[in-house]
C-alpha positions in Angstrom: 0.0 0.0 0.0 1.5 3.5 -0.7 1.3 6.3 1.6 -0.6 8.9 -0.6 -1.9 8.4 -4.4 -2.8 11.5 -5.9 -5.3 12.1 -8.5 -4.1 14.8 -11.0 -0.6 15.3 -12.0 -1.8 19.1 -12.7 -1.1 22.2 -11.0 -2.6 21.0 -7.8 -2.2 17.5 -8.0 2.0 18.3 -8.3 1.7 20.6 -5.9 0.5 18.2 -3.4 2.8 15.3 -4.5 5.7 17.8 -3.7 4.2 18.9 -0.1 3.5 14.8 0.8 6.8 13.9 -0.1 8.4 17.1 1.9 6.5 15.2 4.9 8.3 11.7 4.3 5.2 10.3 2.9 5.6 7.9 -0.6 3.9 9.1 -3.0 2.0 8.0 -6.4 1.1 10.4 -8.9 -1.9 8.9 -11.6 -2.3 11.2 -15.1 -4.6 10.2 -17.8 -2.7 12.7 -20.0 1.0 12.1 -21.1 3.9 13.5 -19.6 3.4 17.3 -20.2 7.3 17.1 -20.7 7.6 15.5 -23.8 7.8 16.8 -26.9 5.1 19.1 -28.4 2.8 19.0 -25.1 2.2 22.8 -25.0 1.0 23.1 -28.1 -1.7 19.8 -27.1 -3.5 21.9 -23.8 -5.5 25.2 -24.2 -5.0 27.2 -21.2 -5.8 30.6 -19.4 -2.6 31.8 -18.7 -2.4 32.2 -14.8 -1.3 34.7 -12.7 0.6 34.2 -9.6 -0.3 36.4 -6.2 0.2 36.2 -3.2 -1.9 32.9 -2.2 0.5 31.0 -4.8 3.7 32.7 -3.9 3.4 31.6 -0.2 2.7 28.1 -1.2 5.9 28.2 -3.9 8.5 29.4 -1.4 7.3 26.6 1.2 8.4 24.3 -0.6 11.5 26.1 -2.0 10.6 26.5 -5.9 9.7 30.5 -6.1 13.1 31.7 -6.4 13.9 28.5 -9.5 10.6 29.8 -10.6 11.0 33.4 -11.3 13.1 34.0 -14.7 9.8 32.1 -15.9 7.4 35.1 -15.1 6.8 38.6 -16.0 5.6 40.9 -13.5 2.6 42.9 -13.8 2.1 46.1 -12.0 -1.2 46.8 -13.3 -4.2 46.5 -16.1 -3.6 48.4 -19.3 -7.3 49.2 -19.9 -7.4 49.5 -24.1 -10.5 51.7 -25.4 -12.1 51.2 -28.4 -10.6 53.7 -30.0 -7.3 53.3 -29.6 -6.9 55.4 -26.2 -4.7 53.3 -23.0 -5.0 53.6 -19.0 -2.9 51.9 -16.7 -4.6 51.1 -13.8 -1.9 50.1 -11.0 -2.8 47.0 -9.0 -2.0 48.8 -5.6 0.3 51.2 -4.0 3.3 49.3 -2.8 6.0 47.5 -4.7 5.1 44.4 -3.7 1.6 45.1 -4.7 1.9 42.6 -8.2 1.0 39.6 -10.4 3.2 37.5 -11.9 2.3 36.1 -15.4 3.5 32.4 -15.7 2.5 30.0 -18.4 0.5 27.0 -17.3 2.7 24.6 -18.8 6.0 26.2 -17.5 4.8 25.5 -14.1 3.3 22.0 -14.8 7.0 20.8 -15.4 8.4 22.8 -12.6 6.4 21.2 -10.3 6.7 17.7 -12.2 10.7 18.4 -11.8 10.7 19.1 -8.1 8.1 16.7 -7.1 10.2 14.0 -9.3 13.1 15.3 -7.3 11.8 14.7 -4.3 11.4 10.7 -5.3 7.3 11.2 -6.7 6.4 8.3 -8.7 4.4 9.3 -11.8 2.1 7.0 -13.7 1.4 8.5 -16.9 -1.6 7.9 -19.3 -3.8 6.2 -16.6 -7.3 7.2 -16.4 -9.8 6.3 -13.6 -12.4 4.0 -13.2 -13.4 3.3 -9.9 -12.7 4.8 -6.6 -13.9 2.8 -3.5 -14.2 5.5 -0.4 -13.7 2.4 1.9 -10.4 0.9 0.9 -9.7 3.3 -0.1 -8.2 2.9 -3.9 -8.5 4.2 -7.0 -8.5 2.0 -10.2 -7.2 2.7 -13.4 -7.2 1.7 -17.0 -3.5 2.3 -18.5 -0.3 0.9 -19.7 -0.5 -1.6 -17.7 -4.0 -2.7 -17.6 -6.4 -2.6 -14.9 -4.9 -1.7 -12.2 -5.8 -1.2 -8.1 -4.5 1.4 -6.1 -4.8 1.5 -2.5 -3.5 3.9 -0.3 -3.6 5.7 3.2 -5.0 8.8 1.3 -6.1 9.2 -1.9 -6.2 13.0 -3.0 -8.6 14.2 -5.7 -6.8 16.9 -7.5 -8.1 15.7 -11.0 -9.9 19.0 -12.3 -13.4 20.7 -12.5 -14.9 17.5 -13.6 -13.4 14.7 -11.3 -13.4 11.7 -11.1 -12.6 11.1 -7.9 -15.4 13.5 -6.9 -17.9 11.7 -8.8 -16.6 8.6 -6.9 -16.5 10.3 -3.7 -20.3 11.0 -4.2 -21.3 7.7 -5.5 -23.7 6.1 -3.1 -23.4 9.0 -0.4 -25.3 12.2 0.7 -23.5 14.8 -1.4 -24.5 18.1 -2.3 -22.9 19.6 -6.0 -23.1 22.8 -7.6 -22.3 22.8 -11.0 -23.1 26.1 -13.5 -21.9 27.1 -16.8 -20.9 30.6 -17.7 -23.1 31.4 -20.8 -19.4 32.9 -22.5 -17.0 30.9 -23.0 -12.9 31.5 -24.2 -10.5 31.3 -27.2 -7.3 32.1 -26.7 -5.1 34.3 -29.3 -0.8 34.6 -29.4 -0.1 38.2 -29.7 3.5 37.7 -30.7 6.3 39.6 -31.1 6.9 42.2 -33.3 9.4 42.0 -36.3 11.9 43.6 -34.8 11.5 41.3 -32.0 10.4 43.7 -29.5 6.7 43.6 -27.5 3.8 44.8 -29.6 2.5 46.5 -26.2 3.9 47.1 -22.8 4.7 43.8 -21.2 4.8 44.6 -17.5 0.9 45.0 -17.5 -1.9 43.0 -17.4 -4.4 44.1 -21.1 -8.1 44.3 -21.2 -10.4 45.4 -23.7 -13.4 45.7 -21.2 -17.4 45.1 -23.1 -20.6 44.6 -22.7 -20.5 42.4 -25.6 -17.1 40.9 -25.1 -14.0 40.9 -23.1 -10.3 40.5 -24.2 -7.7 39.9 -21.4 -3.9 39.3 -22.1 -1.1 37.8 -19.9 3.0 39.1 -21.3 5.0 35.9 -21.4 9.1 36.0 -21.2 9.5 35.7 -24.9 7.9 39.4 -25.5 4.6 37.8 -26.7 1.5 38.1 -25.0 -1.1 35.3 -24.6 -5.0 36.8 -24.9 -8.3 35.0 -23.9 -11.3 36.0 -26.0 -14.7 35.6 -24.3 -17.7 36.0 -25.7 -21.2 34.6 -25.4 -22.0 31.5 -27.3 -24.8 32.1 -28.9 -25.9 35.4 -30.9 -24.9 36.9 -34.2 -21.5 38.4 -31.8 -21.0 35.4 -29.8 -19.3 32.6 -31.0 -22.2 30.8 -33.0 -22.3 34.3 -34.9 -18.7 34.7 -35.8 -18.0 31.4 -38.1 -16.3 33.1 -41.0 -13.3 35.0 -41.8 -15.3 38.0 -42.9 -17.8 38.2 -39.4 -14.7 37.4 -37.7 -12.4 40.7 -39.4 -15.6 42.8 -38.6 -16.3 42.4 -35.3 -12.7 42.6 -34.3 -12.4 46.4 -36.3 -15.2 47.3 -35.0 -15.4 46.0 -30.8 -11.6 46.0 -30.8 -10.0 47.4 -33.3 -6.2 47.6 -32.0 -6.4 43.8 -31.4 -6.3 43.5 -35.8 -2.9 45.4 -34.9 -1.8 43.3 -32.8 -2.3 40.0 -33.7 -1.4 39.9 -37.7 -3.6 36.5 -38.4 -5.9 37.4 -35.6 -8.9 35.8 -38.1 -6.7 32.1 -38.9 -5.9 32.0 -35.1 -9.7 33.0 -34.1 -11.0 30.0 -36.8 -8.7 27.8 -35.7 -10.6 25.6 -32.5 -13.7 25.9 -31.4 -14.6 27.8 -27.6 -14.1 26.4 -24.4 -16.4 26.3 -21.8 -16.1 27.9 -18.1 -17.4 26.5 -15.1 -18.1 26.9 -11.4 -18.0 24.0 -8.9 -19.3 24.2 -5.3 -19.5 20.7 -3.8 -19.5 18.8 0.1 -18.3 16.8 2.0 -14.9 17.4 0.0 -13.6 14.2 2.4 -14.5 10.9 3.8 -12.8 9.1 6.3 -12.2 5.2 6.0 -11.2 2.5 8.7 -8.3 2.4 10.1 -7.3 5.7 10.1 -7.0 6.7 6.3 -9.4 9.3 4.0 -10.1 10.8 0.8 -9.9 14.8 0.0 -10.7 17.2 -3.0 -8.2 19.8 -3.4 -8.1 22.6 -5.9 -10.6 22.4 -8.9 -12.0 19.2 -7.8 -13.5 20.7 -4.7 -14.4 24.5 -6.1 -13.5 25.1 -9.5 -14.3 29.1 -10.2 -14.6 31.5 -13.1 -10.9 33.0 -13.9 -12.2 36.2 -13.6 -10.6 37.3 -10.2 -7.8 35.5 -11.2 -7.8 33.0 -8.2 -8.5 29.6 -9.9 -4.7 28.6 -9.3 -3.5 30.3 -6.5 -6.6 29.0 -4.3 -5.4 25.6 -5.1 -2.3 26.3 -4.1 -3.0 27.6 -0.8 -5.5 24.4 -0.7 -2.2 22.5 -0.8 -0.7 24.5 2.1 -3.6 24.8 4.0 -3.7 21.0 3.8 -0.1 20.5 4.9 -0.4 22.6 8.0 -3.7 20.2 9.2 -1.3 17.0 8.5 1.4 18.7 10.8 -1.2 19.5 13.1 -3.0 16.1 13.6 0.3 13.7 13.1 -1.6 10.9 14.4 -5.2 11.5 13.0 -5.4 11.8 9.5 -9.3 12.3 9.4 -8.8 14.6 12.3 -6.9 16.3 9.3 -8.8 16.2 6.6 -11.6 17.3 8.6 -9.9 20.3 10.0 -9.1 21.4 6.3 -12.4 20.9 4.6 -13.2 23.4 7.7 -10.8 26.0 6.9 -11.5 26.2 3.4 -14.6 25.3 2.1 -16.5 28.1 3.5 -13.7 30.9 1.8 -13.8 29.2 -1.4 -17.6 29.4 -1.3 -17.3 33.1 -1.3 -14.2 33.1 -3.8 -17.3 31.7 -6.5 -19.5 34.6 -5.6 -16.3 37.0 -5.8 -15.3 35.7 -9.4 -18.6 36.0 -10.6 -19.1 39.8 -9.8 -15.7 40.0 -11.2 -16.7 39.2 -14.8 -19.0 42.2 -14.9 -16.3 44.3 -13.3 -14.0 43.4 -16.1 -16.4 43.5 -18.6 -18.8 46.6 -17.2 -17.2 48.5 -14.8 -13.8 49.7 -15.7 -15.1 52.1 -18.2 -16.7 53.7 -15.8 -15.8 57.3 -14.2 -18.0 56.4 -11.0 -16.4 52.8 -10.6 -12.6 54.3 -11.4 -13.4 57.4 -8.8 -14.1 54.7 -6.3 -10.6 52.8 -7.4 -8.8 56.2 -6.9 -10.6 56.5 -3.7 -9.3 53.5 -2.6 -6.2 53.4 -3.4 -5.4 57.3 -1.6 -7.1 56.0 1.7 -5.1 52.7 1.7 -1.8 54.9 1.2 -3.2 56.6 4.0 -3.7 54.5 6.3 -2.0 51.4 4.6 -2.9 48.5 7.9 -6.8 50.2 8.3 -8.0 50.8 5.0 -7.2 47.8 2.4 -9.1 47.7 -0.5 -11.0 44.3 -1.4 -8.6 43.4 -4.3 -5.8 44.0 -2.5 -7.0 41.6 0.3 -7.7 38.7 -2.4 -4.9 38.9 -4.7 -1.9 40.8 -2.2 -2.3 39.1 1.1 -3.7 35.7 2.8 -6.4 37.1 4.7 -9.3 34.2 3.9 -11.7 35.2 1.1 -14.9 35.1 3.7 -12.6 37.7 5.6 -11.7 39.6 2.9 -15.1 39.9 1.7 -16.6 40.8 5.4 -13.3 43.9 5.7 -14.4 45.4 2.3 -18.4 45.6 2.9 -17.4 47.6 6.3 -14.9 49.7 4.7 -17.7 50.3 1.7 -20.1 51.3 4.4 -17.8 53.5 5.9 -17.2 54.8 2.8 -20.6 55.6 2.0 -21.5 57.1 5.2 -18.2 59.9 4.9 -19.3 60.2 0.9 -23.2 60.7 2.2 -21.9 63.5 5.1 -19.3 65.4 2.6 -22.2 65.0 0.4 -24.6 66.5 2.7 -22.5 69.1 4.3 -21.7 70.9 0.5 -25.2 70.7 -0.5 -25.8 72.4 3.1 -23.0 75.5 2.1 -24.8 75.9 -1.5 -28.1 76.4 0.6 -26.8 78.6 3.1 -24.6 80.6 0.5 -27.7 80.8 -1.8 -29.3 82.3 0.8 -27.0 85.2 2.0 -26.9 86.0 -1.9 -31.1 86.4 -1.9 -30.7 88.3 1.6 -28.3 91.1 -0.1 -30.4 90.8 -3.3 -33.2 92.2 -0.7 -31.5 94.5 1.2 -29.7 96.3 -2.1 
């Protein structure tokens, strides 16, 4: 019997390989894709490329990789807001130097954490898909190379993605509750390369959105000097996806919602045509864990437990601090693993049922909001009082994406300081409409008297 087999040889599922084996614990790794290091694997996955904050630094330099990790990321200091007519406003993501993202590819970090958790003495079984999981044993069984095959273990982890199978095992024949809704949008992603004189089309250091009503257009800078941009628009609709099915619908749309992007990206129509949109979904399930005799469990980590919309950026770097979360409750409970996995399902589930709500009203931030002088008066706003009075006043994005403060925290901090806000914006409010009245006054008393 090994120690720990993990579900997932993905961002999470590596993640958590590397933090078991950091604990002494052996460790099996099952993947029903191949080896994301052999040849011509990035160019097999479509992606949203991530980016790191805080959540996922912390988690990276526990277990030593953030400092390997950084000549593979491009810091971003801000959004670069692009208008539809050609007009740009950075945005800057907070007030302190510290206060950034850092754009990695997907794939880049798969192998990293591959590498390390390899390193560490990780076996990975590649190309084997589940079939069964049995809560009691408890094991997983796989088709593969190999045949069917049984794995039992002390603790099986399910960090196998938005549509798990270890979930779906998890909740066979038990009382479950899952949430499961599809974003009416979905995604294709675009390579905004180079230029010809090898150079960045745009500023790199910066996060790039075209914000709409009708679609939204964010980019990610890679090391190479090319940018990486997600399309998404609605599915259906003469602009959505079902809409734009030829080259000439396609150029039209483009000059006329985002004209720049034709700039941009030379074959912007070939690359567009090219595959077909993915979808995005939200996940909310429980129990993420179930305990079986003898001491040993099964958890849901990362996607598997609360996949969210990548529109607050958190998608990653919540699984990540799922991973680090989880490794503090095996430290804690040495001797208890369900005492453990207990304790975590605790500490998280109820912040990553808010990070869902969170991403949500994100989308129509992105897509809404940011061309609005109310909404970027209220940024501003924001921004001054937290240079202010940088420990009292922390605005809500700076909570989620530049500190660890739980997401149910977070969200609690920011409704105060909104009301707070309000209240000083309704009483500034009040007092100069009070100095117009009583100015307006004087004036008709000397209009009197003269």
């Amino acid at each position: 019997m090994t120690d720990a087999v993990v579900v997932g040889a993905g961002l999470a599922g590596s993640l958590t390989a590397v933090y078991l084996a950091r604990r002494g614990w052996r460790v099996r790794v099952l993947e029903r894709r191949a080896d994301p290091r052999t040849p011509g694997a990035r160019e097999e996955g479509r992606s949203i490329n991530l980016g790191l904050s805080q959540r996922g630094i912390v988690a990276l330099r526990e277990v030593g990789l953030l400092d390997a990790l950084a000549p593979a990321t491009v810091p971003m200091r801000g959004r670069v807001v692009h208008s539809p007519d050609g007009a740009l406003r950075f945005q800057p993501y907070g007030t302190g130097e510290d206060q950034i993202l850092h754009s990695v590819l997907r794939h880049d970090l798969n192998v990293a954490l591959v590498d390390e958790a390899e390193r560490r003495g990780v076996e990975f079984r590649w190309g084997h898909r589940v079939t069964a999981v049995d809560r009691q044993r408890p094991s997983v069984t796989t088709d593969g190379p190999q045949g069917t095959v049984e794995h039992t273990a002390r603790l099986v982890v399910g960090a196998d993605g938005a549509f798990s199978a270890v979930r779906a095992g998890l909740a066979r024949g038990a009382r479950t509750t899952l949430h499961q809704e599809h974003l009416e949008w979905g995604y294709k992603e675009l390579l905004i390369p180079v230029g010809d004189d090898g150079r960045p089309r745009t500023e790199l250091r910066a996060l790039h959105v075209w914000p709409g009503d009708d679609g939204l257009i964010v980019a990610h800078p890679n090391v190479d000097g090319s940018l990486t941009a997600t399309v998404f628009l609605p599915f259906e609709g003469r602009e959505g996806f079902a809409g734009l099915g030829t080259g000439a619908r396609v150029r039209e749309f483009f000059a006329r919602r985002f004209p720049d992007a034709l700039t941009l990206v030379p074959d912007l129509v070939e690359q567009f045509l090219a595959h077909p949109p993915a979808s995005l979904v939200t996940i909310r399930t429980e129990p993420w864990h179930a305990t079986a005799p003898h001491g040993r469990g099964v958890v849901l980590l990362g996607d598997a437990a609360h996949a969210v919309y990548p529109f607050f950026g958190q998608g990653m770097n919540a699984a990540f601090e799922d991973c680090s979360v989880l490794d503090r409750c095996l430290a804690a409970h040495p001797h208890d693993l369900p005492g453990a996995l207990a304790a975590f399902e605790a500490a998280r589930r109820p912040h990553t049922d808010v990070l869902a709500e969170l991403s949500k009203r994100n989308f129509v931030e992105l897509r809404d909001r940011l061309r609005s002088p109310l909404f970027l008066a209220r940024k501003k706003a924001d921004l001054v009082l937290h240079r202010m009075f940088p420990r009292s006043w922390v605005p809500l994005y700076t909570l989620i994406a530049h500190t660890t403060v739980p997401y149910g925290e977070a969200l609690a901090r920011a409704r105060r300081q909104d009301r707070l806000l309000g209240g000083v914006t309704a009483a500034l409010t009040g007092a100069a409409l009070a100095g117009l009245a009583h100015r307006s006054r004087r004036t008709r008393g000397r209009r009197q008297v003269s």
